[in-house]
C-alpha positions, 0 to 999 in steps of 0.5 A: 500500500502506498502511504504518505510520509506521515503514515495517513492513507487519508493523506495519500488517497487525497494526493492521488485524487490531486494528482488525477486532477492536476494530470487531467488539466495540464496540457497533453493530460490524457496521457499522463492521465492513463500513465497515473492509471497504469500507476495505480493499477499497478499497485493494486495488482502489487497489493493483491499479489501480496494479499494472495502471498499472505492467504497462502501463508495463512492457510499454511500456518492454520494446518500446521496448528490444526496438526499440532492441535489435533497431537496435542489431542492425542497426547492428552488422550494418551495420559488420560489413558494411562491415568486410568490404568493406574487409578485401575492398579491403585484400585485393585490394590488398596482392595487387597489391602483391604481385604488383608486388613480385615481378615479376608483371603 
């Protein structure tokens, strides 16, 4: 995007409606007309270019986070198996030690 010294798009924009009107007055002012045209129309191209590179990016960016979620979701599945498995263990052996503390085979 083009933007004036100042950082303000306003402040740019303004200055290109400017110089569309000082081409379109001046002498021989349809060619610098059409040369101020092709300018701006190729910085749109440049600015939609750039957009289209940045989609890409973004959509490269939002599978590999989409991989990396769903390892995440694995990897807590996985502990929270594991956790199960031993609350099982623990389970099944503080029943023994039930069974031993109070008299049972």
């Amino acid at each position: 995007m083009c933007h004036s010294p100042s950082g303000s798009r306003a402040t740019a924009r303004s200055g290109r409606v400017e110089e569309f009107a000082d081409a379109a007055t001046e002498e021989g002012g349809e060619s610098k007309l059409s040369a101020l045209l092709y300018d701006v129309s190729q910085q749109v191209q440049d600015s939609l270019q750039s957009m289209l590179k940045m989609t890409g990016e973004i959509e490269q960016c939002s599978d590999e986070i989409e991989v990396e979620i769903e390892q995440a979701k694995e990897g807590v599945a996985d502990k929270y198996r594991v956790l199960e498995e031993e609350k099982e263990r623990f389970q099944k052996v503080a029943l023994a030690a039930l069974n031993i503390l109070s008299g049972g085979i």
